[in-house]
C-alpha positions in Angstrom: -25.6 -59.3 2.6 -28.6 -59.9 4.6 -31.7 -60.5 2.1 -33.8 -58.0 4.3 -33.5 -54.9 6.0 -30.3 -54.0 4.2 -31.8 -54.5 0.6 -35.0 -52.6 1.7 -33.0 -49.9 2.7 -30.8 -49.7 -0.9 -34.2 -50.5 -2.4 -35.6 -47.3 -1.0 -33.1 -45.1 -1.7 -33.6 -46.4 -5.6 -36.9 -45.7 -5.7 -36.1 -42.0 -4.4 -33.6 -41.6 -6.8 -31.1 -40.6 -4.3 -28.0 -40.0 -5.8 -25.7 -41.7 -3.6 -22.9 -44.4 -3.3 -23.2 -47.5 -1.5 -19.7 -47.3 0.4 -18.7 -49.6 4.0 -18.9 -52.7 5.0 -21.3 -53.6 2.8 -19.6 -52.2 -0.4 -16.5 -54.2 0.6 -19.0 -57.2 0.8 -19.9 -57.0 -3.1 -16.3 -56.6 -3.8 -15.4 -59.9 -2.4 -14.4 -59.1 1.3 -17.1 -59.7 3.5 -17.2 -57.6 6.2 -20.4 -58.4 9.0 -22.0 -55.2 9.2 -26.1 -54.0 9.8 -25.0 -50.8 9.0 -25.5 -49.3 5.2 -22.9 -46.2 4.6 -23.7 -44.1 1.8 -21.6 -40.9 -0.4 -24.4 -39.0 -1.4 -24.3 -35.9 -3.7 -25.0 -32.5 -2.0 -27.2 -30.2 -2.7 -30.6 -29.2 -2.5 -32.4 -31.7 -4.1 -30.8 -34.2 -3.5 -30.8 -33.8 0.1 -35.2 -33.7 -0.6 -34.3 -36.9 -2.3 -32.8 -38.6 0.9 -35.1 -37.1 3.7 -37.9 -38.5 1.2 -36.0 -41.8 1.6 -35.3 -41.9 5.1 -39.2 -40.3 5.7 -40.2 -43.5 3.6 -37.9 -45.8 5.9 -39.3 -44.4 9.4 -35.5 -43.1 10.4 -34.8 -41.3 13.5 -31.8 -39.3 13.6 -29.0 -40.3 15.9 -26.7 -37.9 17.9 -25.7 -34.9 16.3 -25.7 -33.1 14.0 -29.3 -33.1 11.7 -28.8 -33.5 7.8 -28.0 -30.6 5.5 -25.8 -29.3 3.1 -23.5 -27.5 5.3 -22.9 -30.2 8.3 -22.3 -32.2 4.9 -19.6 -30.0 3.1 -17.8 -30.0 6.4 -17.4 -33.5 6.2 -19.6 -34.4 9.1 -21.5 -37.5 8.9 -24.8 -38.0 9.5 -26.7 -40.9 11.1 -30.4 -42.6 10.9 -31.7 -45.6 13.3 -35.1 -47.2 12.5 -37.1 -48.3 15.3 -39.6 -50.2 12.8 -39.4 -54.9 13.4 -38.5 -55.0 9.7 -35.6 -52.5 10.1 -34.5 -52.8 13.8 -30.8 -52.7 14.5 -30.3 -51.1 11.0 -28.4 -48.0 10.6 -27.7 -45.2 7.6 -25.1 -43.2 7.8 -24.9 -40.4 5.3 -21.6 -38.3 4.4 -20.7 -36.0 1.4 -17.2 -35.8 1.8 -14.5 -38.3 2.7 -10.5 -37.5 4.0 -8.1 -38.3 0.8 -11.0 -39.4 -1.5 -11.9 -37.3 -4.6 -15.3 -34.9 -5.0 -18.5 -36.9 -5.3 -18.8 -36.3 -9.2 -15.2 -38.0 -9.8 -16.2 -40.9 -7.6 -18.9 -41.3 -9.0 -17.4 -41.2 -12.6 -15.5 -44.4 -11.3 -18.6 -45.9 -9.7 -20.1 -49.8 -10.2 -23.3 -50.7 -11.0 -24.0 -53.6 -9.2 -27.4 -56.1 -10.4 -29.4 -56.9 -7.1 -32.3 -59.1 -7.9 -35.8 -57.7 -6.9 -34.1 -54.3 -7.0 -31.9 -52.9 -9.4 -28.6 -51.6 -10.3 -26.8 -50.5 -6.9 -24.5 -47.6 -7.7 -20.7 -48.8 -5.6 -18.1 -46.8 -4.8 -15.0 -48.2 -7.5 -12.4 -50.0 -5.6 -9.5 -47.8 -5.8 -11.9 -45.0 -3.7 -13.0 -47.7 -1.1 -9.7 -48.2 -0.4 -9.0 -45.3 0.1 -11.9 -44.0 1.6 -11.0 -47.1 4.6 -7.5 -45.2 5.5 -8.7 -44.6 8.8 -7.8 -44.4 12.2 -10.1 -47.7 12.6 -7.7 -51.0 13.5 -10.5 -53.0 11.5 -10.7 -51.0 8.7 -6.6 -52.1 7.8 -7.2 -56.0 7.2 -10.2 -55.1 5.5 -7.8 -52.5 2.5 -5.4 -56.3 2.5 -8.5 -58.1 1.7 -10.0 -55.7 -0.9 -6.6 -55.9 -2.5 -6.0 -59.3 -2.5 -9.9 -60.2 -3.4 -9.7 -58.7 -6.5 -6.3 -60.0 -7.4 -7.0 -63.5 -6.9 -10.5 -62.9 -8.7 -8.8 -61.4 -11.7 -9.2 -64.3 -14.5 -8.9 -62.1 -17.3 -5.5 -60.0 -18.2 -5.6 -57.2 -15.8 -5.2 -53.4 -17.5 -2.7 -51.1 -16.6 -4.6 -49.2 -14.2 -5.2 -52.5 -12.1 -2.2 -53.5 -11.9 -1.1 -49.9 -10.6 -3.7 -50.3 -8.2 -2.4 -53.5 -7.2 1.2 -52.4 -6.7 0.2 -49.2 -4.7 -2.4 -50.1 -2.6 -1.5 -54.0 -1.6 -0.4 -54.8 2.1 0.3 -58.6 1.6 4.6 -58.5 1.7 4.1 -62.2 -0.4 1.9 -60.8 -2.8 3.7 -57.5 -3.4 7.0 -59.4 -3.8 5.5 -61.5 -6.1 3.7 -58.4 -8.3 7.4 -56.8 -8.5 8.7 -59.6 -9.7 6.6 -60.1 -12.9 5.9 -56.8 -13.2 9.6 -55.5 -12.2 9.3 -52.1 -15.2 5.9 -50.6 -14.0 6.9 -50.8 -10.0 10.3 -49.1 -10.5 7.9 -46.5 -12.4 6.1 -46.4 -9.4 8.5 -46.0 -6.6 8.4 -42.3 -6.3 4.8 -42.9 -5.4 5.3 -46.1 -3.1 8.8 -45.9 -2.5 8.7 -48.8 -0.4 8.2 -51.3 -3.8 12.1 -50.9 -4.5 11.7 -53.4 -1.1 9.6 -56.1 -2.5 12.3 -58.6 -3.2 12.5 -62.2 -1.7 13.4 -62.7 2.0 12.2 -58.8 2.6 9.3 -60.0 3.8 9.8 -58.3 7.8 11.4 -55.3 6.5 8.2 -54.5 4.1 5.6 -55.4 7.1 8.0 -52.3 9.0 7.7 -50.3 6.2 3.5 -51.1 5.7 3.2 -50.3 9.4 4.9 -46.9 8.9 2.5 -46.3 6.1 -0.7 -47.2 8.4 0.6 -45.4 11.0 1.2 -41.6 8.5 -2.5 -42.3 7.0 -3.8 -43.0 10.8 -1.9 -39.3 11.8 -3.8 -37.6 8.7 -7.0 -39.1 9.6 -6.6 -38.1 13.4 -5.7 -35.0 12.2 -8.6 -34.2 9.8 -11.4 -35.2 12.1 -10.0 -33.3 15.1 -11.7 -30.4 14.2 -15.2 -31.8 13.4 -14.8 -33.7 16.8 -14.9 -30.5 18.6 -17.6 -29.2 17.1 -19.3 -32.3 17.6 -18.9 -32.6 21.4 -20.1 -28.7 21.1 -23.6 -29.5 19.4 -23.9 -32.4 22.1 -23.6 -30.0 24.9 -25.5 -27.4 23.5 -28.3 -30.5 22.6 -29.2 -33.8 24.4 -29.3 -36.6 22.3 -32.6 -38.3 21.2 -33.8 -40.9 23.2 
């Protein structure tokens, strides 16, 4: 993560006592999967304080809105997000993007039930969106965002050194991509996958040699999440390209 504008951004938002969620590329950076990324993505709770909170924040950062639409409850609870630039040396090339609600992830206050608290030195404890909701939160219609779910999955597998707990390993069966690895995970854990196949049915496929028929069966996957996700922002996109119409962007 780079050591400057990112963690004076986070450090900001600390100091405001905004109560938000670092999600993204650089979430998926503390979690073990880098991801390059100069942007810092945040879930942030809504209402009205909060949202004081955050323009206090980006007010603090010298942020400039870009595009449409302008921060507030409402564009938030519609599941628009919201995005800041910062013209400032220290900052330049940074951007925050704000959202409130996520396609297929849970209300803020259950995510952030499941949250991590991350130690950055010089700052603090950086609240993370839990693993389980940044994967899901990256079932998008975004090719990059797909190796990046197969790396968050297999990051914290291989990083596992003590016994894993139940719920791991159920995230482990449902959410991994690598046909090897989930092969491998149905084979010493044979019981709990068959308990899971109503939910992934194609685990009743992880069996040695299957290896092409479950990277046809992930694609299909990808491809119904990608659908959803094209699906739930088609909307928003409209009214989008409306507000830009009705309202140049800045320059």
């Amino acid at each position: 993560m780079d050591p400057n504008p990112i963690v004076k951004a986070l450090s900001v938002f600390l100091k405001h006592q905004v109560k938000a969620l670092l999600i993204g590329g650089q979430a998926c950076i503390f979690y073990g999967a880098a991801e390059f990324s100069r942007d810092v993505d945040f879930a942030v709770f809504i209402d009205s304080e909060n949202l004081l909170r955050i323009n206090s924040a980006l007010a603090e950062l010298g942020a400039e809105r870009v595009f449409v639409p302008d921060l507030s409850e409402e564009i938030l609870k519609k599941g628009h997000a919201c995005h800041f630039r910062f013209p400032k040396n220290d900052l330049r090339g940074t951007r925050i993007d704000i959202l409130g609600k996520m396609r297929g992830v849970d209300d803020f206050s259950a995510v952030w039930g499941r949250r991590r608290e991350i130690p950055v030195p010089g700052i603090g404890n950086i609240p993370v969106m839990g693993l389980s909701d940044l994967v899901q939160s990256k079932k998008t219609q975004r090719d990059k965002d797909w190796p990046m779910i197969r790396r968050l999955v297999e990051a914290d597998f291989f990083n596992t050194t003590e016994p894993p707990s139940a719920e791991q390993v159920q995230f482990w069966l449902l959410e991994c991509r690598t046909p090897g690895l989930l092969i491998t995970l149905r084979k010493k854990i044979k019981t709990q996958a068959d308990n899971l196949l109503s939910l992934r049915p194609l685990l009743a496929q992880a069996l040695p040699g299957q290896e092409e028929g479950i990277r046809v069966l992930l694609k299909e996957e990808e491809e119904h999440e990608r659908k959803l996700d094209k699906e739930y922002w088609a909307p928003l996109r409209q009214e989008l390209e409306k507000w830009r119409r009705e309202r140049p962007n800045p320059t």
